[in-house]
MOPAC internal coordinates of N, CA, C and O (Angstrom, degrees):
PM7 1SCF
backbone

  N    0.0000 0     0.00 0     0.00 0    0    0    0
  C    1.4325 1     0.00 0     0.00 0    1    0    0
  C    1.5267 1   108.61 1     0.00 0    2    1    0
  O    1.2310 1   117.46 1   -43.25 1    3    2    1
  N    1.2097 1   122.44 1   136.75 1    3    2    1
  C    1.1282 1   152.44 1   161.75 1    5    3    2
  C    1.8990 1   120.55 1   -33.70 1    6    5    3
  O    1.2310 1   108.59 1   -77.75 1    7    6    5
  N    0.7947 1   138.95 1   102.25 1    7    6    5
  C    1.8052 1   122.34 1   149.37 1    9    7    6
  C    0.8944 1   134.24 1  -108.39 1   10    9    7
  O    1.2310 1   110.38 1   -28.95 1   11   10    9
  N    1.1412 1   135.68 1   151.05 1   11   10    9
  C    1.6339 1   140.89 1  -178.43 1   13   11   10
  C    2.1370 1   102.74 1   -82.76 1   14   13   11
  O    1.2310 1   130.89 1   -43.30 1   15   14   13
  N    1.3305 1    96.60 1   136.70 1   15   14   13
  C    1.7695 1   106.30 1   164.22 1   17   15   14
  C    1.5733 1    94.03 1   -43.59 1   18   17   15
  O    1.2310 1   108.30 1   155.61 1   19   18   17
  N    1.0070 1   139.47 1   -24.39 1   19   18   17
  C    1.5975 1   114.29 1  -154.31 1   21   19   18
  C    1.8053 1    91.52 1  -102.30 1   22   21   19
  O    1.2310 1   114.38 1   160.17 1   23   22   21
  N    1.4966 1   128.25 1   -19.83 1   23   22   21
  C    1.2964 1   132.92 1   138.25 1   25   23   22
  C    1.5060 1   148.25 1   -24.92 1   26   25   23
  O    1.2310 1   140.46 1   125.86 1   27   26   25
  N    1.2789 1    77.90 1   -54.14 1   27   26   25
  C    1.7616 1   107.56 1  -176.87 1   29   27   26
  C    1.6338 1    99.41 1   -86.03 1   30   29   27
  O    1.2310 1   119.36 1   129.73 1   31   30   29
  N    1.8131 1   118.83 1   -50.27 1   31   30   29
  C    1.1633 1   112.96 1  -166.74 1   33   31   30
  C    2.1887 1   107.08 1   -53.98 1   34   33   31
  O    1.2310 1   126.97 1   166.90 1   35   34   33
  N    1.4055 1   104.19 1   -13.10 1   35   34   33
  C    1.7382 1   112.36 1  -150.43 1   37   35   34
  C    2.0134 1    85.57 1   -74.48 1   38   37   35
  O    1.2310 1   118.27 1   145.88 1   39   38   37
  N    1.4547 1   120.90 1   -34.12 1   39   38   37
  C    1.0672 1   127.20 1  -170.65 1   41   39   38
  C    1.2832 1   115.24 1   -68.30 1   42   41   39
  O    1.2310 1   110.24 1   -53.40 1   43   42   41
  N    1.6930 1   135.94 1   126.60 1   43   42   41
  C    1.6499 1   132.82 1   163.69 1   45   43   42
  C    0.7588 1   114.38 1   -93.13 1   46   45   43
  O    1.2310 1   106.48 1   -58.61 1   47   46   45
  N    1.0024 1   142.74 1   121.39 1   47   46   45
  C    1.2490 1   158.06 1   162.90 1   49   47   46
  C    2.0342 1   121.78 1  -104.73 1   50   49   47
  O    1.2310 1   120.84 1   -82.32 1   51   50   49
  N    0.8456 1   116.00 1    97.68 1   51   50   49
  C    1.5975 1   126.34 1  -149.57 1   53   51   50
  C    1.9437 1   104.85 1  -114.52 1   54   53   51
  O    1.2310 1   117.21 1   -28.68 1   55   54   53
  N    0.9755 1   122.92 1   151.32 1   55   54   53
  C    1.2009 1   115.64 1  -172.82 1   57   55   54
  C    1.6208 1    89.94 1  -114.76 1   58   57   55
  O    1.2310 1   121.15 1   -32.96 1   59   58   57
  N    1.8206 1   115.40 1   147.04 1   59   58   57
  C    1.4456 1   115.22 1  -173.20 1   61   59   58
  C    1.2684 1    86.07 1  -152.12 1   62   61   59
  O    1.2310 1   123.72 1   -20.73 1   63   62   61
  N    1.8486 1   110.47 1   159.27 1   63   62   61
  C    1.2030 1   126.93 1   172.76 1   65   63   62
  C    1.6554 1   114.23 1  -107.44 1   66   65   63
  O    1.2310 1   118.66 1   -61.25 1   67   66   65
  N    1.5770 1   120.16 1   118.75 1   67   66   65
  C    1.4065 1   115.98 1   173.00 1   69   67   66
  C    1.5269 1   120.75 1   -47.82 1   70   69   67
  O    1.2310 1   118.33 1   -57.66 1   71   70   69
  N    1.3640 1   120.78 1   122.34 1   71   70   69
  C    1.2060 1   130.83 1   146.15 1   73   71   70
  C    1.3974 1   158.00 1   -58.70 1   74   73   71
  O    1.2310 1   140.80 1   119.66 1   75   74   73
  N    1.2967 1    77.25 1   -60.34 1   75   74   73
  C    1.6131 1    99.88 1   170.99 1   77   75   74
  C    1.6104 1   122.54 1  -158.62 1   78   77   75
  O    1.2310 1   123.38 1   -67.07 1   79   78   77
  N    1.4407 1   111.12 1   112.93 1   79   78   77
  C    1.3727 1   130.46 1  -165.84 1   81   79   78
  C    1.7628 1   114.78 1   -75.04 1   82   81   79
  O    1.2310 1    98.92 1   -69.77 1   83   82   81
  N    0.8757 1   155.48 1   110.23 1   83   82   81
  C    1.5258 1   124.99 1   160.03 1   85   83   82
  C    1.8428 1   111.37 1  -128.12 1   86   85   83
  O    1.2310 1   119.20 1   -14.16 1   87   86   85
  N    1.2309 1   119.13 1   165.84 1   87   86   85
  C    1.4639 1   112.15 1   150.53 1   89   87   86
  C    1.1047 1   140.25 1   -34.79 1   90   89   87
  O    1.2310 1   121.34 1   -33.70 1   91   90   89
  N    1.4030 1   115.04 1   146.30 1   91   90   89
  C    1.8856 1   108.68 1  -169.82 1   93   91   90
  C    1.3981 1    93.71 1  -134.40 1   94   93   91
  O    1.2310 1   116.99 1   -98.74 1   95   94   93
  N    1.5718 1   123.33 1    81.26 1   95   94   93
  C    1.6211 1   130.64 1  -157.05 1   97   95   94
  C    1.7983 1    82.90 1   -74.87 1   98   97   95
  O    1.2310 1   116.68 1   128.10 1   99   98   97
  N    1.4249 1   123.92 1   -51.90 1   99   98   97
  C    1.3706 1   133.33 1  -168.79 1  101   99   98
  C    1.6842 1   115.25 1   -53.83 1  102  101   99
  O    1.2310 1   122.54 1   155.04 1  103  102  101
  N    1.4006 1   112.74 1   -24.96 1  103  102  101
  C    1.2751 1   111.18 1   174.00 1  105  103  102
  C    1.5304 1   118.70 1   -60.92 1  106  105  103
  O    1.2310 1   123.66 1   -29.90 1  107  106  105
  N    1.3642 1   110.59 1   150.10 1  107  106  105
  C    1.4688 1   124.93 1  -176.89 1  109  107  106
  C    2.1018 1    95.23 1   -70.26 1  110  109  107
  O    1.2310 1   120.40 1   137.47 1  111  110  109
  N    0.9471 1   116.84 1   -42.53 1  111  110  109
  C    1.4558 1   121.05 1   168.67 1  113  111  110
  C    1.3393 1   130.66 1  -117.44 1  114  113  111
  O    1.2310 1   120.40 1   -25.58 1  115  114  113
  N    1.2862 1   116.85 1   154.42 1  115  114  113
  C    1.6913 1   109.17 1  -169.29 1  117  115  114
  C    1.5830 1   110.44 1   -68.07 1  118  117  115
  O    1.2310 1   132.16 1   -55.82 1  119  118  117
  N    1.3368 1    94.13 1   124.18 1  119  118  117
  C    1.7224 1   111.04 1  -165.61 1  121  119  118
  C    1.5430 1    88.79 1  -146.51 1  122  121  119
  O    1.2310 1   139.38 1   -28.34 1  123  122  121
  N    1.8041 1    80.02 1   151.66 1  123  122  121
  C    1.6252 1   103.30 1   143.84 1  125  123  122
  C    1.4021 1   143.22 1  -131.67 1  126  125  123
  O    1.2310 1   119.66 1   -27.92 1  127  126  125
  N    1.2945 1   118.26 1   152.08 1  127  126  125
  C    1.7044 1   119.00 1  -169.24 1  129  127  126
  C    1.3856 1   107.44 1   -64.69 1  130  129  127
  O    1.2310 1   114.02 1   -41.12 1  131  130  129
  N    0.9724 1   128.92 1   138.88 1  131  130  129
  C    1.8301 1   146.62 1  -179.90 1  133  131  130
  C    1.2918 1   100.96 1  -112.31 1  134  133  131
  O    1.2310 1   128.59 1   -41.37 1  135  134  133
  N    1.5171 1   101.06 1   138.63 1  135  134  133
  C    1.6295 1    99.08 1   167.03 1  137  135  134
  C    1.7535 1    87.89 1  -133.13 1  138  137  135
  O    1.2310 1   118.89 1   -52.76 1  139  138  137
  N    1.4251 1   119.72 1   127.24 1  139  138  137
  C    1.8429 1   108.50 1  -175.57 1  141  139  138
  C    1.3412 1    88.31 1  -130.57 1  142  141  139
  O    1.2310 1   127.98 1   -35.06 1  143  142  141
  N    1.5940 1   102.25 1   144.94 1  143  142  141
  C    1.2955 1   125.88 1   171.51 1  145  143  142
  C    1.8381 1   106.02 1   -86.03 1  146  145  143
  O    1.2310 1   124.87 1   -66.29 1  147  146  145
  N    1.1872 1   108.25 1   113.71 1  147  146  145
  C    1.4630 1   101.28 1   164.72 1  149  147  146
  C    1.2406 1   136.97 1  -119.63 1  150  149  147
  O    1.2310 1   129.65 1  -123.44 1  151  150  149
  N    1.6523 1    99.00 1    56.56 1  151  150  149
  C    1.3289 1   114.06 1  -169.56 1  153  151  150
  C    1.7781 1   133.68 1    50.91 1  154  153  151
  O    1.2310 1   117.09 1    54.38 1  155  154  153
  N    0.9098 1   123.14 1  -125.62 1  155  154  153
  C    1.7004 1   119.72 1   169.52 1  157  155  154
  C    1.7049 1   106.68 1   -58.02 1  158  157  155
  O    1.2310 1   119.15 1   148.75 1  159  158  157
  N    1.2501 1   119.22 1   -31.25 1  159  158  157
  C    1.6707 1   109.73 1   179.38 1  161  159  158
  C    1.2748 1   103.47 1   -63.23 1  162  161  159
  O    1.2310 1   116.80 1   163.29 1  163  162  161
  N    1.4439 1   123.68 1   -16.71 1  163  162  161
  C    2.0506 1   110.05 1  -150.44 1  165  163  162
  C    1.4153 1   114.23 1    97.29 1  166  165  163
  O    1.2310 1   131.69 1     3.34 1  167  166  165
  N    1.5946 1    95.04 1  -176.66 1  167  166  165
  C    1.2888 1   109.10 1   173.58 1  169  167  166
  C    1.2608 1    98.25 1  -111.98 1  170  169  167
  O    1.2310 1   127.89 1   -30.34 1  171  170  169
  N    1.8196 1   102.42 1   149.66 1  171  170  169
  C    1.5819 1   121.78 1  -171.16 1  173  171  170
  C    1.3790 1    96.86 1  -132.67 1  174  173  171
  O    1.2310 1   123.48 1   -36.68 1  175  174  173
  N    1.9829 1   110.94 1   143.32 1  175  174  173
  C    1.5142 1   113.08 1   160.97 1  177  175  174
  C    1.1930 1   109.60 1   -81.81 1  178  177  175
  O    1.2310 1   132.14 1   -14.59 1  179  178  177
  N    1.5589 1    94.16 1   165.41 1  179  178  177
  C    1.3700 1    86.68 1   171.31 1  181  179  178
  C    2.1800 1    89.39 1  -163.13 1  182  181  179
  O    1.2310 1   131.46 1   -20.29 1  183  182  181
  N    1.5489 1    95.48 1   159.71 1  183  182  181
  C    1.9872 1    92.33 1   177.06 1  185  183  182
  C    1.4778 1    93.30 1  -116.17 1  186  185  183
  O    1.2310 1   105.83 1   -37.29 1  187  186  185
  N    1.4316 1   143.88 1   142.71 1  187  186  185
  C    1.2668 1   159.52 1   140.45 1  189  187  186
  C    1.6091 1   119.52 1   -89.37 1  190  189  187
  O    1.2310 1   123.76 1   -52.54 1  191  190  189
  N    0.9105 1   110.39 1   127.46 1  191  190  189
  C    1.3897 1   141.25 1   159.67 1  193  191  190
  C    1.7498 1   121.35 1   -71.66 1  194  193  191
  O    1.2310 1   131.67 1  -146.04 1  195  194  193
  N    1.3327 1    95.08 1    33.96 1  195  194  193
  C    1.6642 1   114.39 1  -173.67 1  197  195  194
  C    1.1914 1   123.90 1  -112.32 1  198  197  195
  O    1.2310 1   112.43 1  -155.86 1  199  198  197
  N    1.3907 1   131.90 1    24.14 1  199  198  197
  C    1.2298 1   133.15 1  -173.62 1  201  199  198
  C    1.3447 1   120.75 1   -93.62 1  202  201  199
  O    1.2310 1   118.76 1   171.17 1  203  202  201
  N    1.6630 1   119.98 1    -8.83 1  203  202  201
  C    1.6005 1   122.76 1   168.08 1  205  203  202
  C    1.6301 1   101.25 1   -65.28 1  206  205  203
  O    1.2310 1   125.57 1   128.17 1  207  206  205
  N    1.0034 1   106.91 1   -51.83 1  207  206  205
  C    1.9767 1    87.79 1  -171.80 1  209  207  206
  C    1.5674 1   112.89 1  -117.02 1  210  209  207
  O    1.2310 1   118.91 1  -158.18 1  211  210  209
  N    1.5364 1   119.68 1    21.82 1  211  210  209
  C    1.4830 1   121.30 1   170.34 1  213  211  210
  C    1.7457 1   114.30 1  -117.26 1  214  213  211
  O    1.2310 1   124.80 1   -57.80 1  215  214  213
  N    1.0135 1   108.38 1   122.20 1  215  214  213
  C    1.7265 1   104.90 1   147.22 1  217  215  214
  C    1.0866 1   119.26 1   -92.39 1  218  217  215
  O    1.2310 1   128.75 1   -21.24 1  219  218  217
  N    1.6937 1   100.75 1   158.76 1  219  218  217
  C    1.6010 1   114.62 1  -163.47 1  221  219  218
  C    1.7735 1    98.18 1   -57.26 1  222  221  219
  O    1.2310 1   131.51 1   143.91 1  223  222  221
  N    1.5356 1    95.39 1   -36.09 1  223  222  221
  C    1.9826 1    93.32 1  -160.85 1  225  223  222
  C    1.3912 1   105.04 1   -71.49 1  226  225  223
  O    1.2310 1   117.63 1   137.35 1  227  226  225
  N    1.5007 1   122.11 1   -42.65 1  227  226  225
  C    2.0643 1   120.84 1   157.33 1  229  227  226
  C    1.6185 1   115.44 1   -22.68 1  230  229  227
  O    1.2310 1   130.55 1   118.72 1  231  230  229
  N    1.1795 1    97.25 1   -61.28 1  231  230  229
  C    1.8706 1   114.28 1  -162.00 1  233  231  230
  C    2.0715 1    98.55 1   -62.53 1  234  233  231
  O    1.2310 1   126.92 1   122.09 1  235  234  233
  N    1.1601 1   104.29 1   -57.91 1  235  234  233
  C    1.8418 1    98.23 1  -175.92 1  237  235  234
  C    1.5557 1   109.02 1   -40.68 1  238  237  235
  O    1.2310 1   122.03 1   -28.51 1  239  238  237
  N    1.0632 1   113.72 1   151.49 1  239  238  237
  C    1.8441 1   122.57 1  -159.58 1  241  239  238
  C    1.3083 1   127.02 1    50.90 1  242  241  239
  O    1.2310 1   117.38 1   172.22 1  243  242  241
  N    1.2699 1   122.60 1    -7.78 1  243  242  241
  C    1.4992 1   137.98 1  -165.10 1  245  243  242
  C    1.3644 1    90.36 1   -75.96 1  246  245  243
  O    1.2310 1   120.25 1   -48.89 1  247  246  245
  N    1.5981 1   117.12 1   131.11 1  247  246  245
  C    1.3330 1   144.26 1   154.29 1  249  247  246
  C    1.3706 1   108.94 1   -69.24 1  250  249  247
  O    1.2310 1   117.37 1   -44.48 1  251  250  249
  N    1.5749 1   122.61 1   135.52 1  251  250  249
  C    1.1310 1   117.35 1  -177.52 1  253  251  250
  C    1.6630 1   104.86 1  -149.80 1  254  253  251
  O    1.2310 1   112.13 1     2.06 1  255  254  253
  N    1.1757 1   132.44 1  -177.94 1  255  254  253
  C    1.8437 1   129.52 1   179.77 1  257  255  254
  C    1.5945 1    86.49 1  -127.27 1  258  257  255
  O    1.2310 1   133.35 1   -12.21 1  259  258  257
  N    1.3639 1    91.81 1   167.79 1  259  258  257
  C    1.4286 1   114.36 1  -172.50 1  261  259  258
  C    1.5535 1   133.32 1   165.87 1  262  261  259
  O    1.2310 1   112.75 1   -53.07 1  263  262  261
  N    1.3902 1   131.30 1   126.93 1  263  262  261
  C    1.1726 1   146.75 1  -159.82 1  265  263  262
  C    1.4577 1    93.37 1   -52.68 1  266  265  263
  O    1.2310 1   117.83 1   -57.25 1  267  266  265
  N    1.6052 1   121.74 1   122.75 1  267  266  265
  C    1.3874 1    97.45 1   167.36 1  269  267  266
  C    1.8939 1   103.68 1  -127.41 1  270  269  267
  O    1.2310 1   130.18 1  -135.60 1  271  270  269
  N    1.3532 1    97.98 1    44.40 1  271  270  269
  C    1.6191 1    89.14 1  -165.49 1  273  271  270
  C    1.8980 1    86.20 1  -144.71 1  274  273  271
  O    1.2310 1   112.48 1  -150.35 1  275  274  273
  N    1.0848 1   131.80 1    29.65 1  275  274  273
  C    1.2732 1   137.74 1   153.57 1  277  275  274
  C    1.7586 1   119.01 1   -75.94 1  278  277  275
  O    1.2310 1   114.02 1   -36.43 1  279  278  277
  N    1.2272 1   128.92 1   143.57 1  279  278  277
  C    1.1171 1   119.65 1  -169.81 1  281  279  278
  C    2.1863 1   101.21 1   -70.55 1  282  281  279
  O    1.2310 1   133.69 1    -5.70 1  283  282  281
  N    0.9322 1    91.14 1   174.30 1  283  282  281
  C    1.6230 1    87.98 1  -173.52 1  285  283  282
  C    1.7364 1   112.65 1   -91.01 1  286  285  283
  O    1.2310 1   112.50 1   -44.18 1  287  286  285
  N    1.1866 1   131.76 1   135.82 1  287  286  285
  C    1.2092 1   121.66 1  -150.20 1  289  287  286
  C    1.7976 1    92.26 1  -140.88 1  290  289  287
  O    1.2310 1   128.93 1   -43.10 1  291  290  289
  N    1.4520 1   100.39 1   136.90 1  291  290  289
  C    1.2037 1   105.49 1  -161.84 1  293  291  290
  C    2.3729 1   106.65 1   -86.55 1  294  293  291
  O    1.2310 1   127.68 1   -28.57 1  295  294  293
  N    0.9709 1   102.82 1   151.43 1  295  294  293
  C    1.6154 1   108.92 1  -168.94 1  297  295  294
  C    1.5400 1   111.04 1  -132.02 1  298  297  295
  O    1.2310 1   120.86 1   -99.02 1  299  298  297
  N    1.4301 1   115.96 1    80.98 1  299  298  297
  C    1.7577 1   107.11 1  -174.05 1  301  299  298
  C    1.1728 1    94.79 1    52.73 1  302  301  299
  O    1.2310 1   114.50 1    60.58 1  303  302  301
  N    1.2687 1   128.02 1  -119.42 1  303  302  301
  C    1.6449 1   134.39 1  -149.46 1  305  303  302
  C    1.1809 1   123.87 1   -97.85 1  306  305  303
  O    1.2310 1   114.53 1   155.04 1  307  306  305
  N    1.2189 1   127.96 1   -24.96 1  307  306  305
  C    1.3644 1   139.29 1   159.66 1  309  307  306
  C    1.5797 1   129.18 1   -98.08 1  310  309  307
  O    1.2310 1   127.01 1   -12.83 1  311  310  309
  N    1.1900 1   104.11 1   167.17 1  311  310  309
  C    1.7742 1   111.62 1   176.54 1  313  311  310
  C    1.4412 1   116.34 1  -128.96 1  314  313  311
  O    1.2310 1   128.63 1   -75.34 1  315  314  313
  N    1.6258 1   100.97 1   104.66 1  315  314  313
  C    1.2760 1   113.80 1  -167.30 1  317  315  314
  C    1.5810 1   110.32 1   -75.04 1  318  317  315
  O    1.2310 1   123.41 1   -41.50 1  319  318  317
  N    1.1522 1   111.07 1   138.50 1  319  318  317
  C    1.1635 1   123.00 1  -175.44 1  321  319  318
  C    1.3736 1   121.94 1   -92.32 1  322  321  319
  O    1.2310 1   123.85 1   150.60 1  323  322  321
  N    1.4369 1   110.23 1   -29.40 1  323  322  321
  C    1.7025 1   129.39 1  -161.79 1  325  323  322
  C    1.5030 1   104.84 1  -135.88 1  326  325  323
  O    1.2310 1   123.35 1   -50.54 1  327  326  325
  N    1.2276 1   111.19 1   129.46 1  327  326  325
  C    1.3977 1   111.97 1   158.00 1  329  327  326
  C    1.4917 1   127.91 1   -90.08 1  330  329  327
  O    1.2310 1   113.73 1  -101.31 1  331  330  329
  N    1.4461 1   129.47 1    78.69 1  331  330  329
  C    1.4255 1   138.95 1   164.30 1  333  331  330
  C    1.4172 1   107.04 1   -13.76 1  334  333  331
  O    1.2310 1   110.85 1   -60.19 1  335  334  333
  N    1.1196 1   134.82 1   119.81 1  335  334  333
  C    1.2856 1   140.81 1   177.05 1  337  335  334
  C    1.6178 1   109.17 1  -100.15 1  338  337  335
  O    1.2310 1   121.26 1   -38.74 1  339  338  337
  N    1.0922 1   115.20 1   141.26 1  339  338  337
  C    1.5719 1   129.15 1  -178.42 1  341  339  338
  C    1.6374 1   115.11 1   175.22 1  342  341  339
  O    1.2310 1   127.69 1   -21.04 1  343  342  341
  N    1.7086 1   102.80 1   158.96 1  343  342  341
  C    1.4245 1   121.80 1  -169.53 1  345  343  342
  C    1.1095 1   117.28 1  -103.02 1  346  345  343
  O    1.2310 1   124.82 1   -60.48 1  347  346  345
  N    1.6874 1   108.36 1   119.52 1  347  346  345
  C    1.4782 1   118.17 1  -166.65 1  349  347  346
  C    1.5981 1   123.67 1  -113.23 1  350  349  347
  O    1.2310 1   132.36 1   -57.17 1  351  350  349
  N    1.8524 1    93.73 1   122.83 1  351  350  349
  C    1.3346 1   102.15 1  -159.62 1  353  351  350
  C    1.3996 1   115.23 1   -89.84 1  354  353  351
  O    1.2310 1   123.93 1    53.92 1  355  354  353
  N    1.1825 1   110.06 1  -126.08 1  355  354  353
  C    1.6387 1   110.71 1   179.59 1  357  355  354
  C    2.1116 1   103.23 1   -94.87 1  358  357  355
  O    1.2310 1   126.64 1   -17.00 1  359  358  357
  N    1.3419 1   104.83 1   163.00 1  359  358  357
  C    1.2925 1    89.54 1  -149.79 1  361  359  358
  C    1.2446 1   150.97 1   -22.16 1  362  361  359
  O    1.2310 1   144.43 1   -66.22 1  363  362  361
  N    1.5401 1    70.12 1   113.78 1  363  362  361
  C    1.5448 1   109.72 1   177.99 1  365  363  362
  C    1.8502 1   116.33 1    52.83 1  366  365  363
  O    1.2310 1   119.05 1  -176.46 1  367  366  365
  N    0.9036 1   119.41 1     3.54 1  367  366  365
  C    1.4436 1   138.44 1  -146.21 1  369  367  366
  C    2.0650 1    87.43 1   -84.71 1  370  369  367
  O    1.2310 1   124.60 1   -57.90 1  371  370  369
  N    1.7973 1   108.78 1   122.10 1  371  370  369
  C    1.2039 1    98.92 1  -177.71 1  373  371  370
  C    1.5623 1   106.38 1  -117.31 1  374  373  371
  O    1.2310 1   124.92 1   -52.13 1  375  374  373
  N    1.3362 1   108.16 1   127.87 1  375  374  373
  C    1.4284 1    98.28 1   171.34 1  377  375  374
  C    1.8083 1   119.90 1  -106.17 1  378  377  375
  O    1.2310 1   122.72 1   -55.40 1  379  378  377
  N    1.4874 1   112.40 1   124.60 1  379  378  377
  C    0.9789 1   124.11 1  -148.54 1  381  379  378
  C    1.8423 1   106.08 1   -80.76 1  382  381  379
  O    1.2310 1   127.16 1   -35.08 1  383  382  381
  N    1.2649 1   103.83 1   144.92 1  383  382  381
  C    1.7030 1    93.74 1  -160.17 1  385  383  382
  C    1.8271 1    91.31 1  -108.77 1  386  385  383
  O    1.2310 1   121.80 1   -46.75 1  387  386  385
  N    1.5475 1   114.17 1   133.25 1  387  386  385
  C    1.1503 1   129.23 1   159.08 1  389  387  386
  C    1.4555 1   124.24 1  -150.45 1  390  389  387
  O    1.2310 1   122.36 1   -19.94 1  391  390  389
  N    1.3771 1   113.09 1   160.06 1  391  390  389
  C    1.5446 1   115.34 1   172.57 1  393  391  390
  C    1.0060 1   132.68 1    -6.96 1  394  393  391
  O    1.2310 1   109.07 1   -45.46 1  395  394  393
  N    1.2429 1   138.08 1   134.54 1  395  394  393
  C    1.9182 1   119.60 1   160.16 1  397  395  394
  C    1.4497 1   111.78 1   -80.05 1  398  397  395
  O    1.2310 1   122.09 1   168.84 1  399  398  397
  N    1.5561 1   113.61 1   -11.16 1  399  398  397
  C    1.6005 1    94.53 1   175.24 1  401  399  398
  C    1.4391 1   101.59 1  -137.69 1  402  401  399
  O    1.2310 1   119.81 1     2.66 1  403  402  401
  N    1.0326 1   117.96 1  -177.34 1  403  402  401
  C    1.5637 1   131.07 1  -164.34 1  405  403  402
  C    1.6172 1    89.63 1   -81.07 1  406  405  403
  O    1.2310 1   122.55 1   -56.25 1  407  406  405
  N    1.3265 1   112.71 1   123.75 1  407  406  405
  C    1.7209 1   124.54 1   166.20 1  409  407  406
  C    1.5338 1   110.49 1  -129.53 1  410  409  407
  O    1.2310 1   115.29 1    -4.16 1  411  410  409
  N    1.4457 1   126.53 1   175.84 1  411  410  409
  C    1.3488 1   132.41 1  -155.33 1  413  411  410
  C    1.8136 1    84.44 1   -99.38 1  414  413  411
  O    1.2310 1   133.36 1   -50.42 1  415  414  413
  N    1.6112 1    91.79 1   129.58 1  415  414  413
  C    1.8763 1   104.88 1   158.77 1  417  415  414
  C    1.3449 1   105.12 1   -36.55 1  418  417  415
  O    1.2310 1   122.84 1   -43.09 1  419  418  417
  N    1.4796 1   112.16 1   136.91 1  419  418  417
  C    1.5122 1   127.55 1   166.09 1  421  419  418
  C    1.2356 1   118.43 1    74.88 1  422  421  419
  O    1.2310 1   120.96 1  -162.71 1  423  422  421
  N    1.4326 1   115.77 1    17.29 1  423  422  421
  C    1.6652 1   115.33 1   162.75 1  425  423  422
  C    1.3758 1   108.07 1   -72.13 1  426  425  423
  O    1.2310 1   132.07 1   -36.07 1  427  426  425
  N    1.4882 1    94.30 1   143.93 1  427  426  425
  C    1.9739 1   103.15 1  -173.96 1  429  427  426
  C    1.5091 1    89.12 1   -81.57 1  430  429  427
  O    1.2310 1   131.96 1    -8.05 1  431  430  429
  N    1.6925 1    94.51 1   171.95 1  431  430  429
  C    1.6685 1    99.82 1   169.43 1  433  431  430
  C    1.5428 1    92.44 1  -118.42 1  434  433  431
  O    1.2310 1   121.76 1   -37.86 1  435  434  433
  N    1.4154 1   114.23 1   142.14 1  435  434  433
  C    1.4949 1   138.87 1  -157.10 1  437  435  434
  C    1.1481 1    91.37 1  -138.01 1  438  437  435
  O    1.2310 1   120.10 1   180.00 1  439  438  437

């Protein structure tokens, strides 16, 4: 299907740095809790579905993109704020898409 620029422009997409990683025992799947700094927006939760190819200690400082203009949607125990964006391979396995170089929290992607 098709979209118009004036479609695409409706989407945020913001670049944030991980903070703080932990277990998400409450999730329906093995996840973890996100806490991302996104510069002038704040910090946003968020749950990932990233634990086949991430450790918690990888993910801290890690730059990452992410929906930050979705309404907030509640997950077992938390209320995610952001949708973490990443590319999903063969099971289930997500690889999380960010920068190649160090950029400032809360740059849009254009």
């Amino acid at each position: 299907m098709e979209i118009s620029w004036e479609d695409f422009k409706k989407v945020d997409i913001r670049v944030g740095t991980i903070i703080e990683v932990s277990d998400f025992e409450k999730a329906r799947n093995p996840s973890y809790k996100l806490q991302i700094d996104f510069g002038e927006l704040g910090m946003l939760k968020s749950s990932a579905q990233i634990t086949n190819l991430y450790a918690k200690e990888e993910l801290l400082g890690k730059q990452i993109l992410a929906v930050v203009n979705f309404p907030k949607k509640q997950i077992a125990t938390i209320m995610s704020e952001c949708l973490v964006l990443g590319l999903v391979g063969g099971k289930e396995e997500v690889v999380l898409i960010n920068p190649d170089r160090k950029v400032a929290n809360g740059l849009r992607l254009a």
